[in-house]
C-alpha positions as CSV (number, residue, x, y, z in Angstrom):
1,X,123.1,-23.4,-18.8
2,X,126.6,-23.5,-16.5
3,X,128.6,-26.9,-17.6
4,X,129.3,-28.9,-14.8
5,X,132.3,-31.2,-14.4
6,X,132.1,-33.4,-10.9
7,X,135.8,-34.5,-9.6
8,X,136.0,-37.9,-8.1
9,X,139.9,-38.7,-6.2
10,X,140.6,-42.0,-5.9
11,X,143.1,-44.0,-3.8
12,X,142.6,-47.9,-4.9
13,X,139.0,-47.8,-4.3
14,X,137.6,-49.6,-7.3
15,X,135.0,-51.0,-5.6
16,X,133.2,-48.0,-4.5
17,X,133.7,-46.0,-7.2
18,X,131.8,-47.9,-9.7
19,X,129.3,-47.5,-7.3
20,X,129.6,-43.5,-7.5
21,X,130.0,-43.6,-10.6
22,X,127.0,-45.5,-11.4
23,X,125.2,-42.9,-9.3
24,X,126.2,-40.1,-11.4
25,X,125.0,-42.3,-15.1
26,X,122.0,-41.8,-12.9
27,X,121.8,-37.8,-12.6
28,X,118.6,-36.4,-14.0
29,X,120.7,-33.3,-14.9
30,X,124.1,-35.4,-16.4
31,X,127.4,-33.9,-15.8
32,X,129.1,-32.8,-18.5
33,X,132.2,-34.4,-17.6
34,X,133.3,-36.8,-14.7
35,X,137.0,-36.9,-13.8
36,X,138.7,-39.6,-11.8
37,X,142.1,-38.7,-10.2
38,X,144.5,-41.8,-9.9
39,X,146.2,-41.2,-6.9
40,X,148.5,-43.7,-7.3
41,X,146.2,-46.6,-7.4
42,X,147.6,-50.2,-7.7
43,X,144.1,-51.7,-8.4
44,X,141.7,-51.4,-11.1
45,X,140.7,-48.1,-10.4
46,X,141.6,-46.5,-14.3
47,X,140.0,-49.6,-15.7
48,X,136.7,-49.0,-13.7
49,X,136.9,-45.3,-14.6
50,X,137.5,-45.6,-17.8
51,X,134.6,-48.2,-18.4
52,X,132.4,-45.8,-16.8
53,X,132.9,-42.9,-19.6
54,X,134.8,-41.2,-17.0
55,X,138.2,-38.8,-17.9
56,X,140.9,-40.2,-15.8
57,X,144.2,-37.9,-14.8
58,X,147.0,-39.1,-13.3
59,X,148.6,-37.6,-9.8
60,X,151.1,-40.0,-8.8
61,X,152.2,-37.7,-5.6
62,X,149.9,-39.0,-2.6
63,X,147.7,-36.6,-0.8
64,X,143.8,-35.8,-1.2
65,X,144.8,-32.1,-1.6
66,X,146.9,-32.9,-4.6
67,X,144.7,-35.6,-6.3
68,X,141.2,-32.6,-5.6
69,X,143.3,-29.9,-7.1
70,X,145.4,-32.5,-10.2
71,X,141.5,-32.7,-10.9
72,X,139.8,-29.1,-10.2
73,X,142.5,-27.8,-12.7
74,X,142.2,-30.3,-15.4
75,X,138.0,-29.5,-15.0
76,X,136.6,-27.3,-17.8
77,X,133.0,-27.0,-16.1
78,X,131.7,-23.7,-15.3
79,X,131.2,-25.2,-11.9
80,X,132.9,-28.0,-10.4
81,X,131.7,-30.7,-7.7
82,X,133.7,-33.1,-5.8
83,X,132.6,-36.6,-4.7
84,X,134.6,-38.9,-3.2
85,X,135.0,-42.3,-4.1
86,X,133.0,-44.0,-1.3
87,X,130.3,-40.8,-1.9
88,X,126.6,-42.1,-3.8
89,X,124.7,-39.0,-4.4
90,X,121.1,-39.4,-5.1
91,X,119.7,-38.8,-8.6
92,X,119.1,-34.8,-8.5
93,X,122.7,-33.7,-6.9
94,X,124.1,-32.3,-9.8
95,X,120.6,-30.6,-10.7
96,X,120.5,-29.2,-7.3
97,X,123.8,-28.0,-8.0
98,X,122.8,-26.1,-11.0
99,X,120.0,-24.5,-9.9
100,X,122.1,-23.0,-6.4
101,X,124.3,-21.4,-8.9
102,X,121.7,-20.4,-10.9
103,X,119.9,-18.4,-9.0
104,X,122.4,-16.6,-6.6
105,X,125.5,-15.4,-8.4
106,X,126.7,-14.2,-5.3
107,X,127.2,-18.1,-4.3
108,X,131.0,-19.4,-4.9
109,X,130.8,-22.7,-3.1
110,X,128.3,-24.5,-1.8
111,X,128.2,-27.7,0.4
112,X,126.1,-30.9,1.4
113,X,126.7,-33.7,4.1
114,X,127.1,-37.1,4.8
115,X,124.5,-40.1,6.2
116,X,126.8,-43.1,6.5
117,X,126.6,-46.4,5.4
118,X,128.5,-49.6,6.8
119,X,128.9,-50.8,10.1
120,X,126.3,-50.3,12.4
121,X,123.2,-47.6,13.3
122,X,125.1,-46.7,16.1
123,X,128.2,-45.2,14.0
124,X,125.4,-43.9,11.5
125,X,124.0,-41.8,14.4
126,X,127.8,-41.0,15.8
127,X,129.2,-40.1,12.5
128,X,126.4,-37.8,11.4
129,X,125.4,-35.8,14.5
130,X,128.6,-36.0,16.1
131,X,131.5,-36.5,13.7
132,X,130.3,-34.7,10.7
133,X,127.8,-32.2,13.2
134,X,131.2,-31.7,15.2
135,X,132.7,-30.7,12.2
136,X,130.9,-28.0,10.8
137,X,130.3,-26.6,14.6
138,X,133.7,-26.2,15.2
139,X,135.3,-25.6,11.8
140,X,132.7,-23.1,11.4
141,X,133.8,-21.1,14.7
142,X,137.7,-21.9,13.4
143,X,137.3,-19.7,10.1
144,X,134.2,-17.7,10.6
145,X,132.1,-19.4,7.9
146,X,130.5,-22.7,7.0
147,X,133.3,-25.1,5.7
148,X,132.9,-27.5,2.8
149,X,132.5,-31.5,3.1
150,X,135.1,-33.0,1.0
151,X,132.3,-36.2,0.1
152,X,129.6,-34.0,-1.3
153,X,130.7,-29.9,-2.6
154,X,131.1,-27.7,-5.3
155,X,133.1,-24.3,-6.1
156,X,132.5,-21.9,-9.0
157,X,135.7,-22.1,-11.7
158,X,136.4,-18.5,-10.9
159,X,136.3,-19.4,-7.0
160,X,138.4,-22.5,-7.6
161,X,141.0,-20.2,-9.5
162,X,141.1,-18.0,-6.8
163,X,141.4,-20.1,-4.1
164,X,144.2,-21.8,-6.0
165,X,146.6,-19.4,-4.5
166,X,146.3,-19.9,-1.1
167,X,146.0,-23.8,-0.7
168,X,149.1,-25.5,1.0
169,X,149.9,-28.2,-2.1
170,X,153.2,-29.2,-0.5
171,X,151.8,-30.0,2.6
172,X,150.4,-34.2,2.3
173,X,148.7,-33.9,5.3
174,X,145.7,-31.4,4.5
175,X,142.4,-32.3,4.2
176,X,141.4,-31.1,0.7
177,X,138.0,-29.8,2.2
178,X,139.4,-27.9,4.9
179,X,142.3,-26.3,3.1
180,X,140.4,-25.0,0.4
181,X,137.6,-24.0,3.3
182,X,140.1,-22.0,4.8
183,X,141.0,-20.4,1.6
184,X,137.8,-19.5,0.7
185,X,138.0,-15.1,0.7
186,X,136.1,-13.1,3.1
187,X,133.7,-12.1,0.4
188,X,133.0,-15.5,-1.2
189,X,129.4,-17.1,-1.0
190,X,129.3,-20.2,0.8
191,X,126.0,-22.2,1.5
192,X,124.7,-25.0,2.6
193,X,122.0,-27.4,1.2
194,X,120.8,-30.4,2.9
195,X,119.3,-32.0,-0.3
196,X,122.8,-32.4,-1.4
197,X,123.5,-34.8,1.6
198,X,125.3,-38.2,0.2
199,X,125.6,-41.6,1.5
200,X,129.6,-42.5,2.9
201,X,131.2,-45.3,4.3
202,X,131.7,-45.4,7.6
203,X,135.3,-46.7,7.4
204,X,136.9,-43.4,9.4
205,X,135.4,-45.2,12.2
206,X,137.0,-48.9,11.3
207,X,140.1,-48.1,13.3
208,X,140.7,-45.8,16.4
209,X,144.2,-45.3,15.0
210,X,143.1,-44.2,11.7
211,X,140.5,-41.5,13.2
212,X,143.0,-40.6,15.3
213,X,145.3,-39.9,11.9
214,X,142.5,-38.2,9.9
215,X,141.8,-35.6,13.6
216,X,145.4,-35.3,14.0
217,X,145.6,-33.8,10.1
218,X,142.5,-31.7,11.0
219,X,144.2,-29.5,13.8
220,X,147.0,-29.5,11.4
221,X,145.3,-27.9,9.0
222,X,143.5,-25.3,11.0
223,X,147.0,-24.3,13.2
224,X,148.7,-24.5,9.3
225,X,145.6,-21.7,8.1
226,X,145.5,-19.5,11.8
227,X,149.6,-19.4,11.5
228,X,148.5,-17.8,7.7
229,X,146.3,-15.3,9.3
230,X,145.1,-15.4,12.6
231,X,141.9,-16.2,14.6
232,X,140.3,-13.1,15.5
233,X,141.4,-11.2,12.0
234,X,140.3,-14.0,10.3
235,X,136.6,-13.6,11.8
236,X,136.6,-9.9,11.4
237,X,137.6,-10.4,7.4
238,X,135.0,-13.1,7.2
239,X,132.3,-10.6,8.5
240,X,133.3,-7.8,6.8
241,X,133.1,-9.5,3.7
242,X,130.0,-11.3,4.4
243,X,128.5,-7.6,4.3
244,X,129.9,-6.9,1.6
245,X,128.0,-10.2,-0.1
246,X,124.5,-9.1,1.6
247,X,125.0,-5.9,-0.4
248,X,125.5,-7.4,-3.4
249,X,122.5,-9.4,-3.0
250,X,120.5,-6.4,-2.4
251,X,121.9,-4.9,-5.4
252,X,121.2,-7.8,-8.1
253,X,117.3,-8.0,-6.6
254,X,117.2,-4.5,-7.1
255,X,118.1,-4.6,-10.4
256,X,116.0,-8.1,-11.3
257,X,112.6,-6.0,-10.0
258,X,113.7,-3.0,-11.8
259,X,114.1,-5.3,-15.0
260,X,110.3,-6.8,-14.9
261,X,107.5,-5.4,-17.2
């Protein structure tokens, strides 16, 4: 069995994360380690963390890139997931987790999404099918696969050592998701599985000045990664290499049938 560690940044939200991390005591499957990243955080955030059984590491430079990555290199799992504070993932996420990576060892990353909570069923509706449906349509087309969702994924060790390289660490204004999305190689597994959906807060929507802030960092981050490598190459690498994977896939059931009695 693959150790899991699950990575939770936090930014003084004590509050929700003893909520998340009262969702994860309640895995079926239990991590084998849960790490809280201090960002910084002038409330009770270590206290709650620490109460919780949780490993706490410190990353006093502010940024959700830096506070993901403080924690994805401190992990010792086999594969690591990331939750955000605000995230409460139902009781079979890490399960599902282990059993994606189980069974396709072509997969390096997989994702869930979010269903919101807070505010109103309006936002609900806007921030799922809209926001969060506007994000993987368009950040899909932007790097020629299926980005990650910062609130509910997880990356092999060996993916998250590669993709270590290419992140922009001095840059504070990258989202940790998309950054490492963009990094992911052309011939890296990514998937996506709806039973790891987790419930958010619907904050982004509190202020229009904030989303504006947290869209304004997003085309940051994708004119940061096309200045890297560009558009068009970077679809033609993404479906080279996504060939290459189908290949692979072909080869390991070949040699799992070849294998039975």
């Amino acid at each position: 069995m693959s150790r899991i560690s699950v990575v939770v940044p936090s930014y003084n939200d004590a509050r929700m994360l003893e909520v998340c991390l009262s969702a994860l005591a309640a895995q079926t499957r239990a991590p084998d380690e849960i790490i809280v990243v201090d960002n910084g955080s002038t409330d009770d955030t270590v206290e709650v963390a620490r109460a919780a059984g949780a490993r706490v590491v410190s990353e006093p430079r502010r940024g959700v890139l830096r506070a993901t990555a403080c924690g994805f290199d401190a992990a010792v799992g086999d594969i690591i997931g990331r939750l955000d504070a605000d995230s409460r993932p139902g009781p079979e996420w890490t399960a599902r987790l282990e059993e994606l990576f189980s069974t396709d060892p072509t997969l390096d990353a997989v994702t869930g999404t979010g269903a919101f909570y807070g505010r109103g069923p309006v936002w609900h509706f806007v921030g799922r099918y809209l926001y969060l449906g506007g994000y993987f349509l368009f950040m899909s087309a932007a790097m020629g696969h299926r980005p990650v969702f910062g609130s509910s994924f997880a990356l092999r060790r060996s993916a998250w050592l590669d993709v270590r390289t290419r992140i922009h660490l001095d840059d504070p204004r990258m989202h940790d998701d998309l950054d490492i999305s963009f990094a992911l190689g052309p011939d890296m597994g990514v998937a996506y599985d709806p039973a790891l959906t987790v419930l958010v807060s619907a904050r982004p929507f509190d202020t229009f000045s904030g989303f504006l802030r947290r869209a304004s960092w997003g085309f940051h981050v994708v004119a940061v990664n096309w200045s890297d490598i560009g558009w068009l190459r970077r679809l033609w690498l993404s479906a080279q290499g996504q060939r290459r994977r189908r290949a692979r896939r072909r080869v390991i059931a070949r040699s799992a049938s070849a294998s039975l009695p």
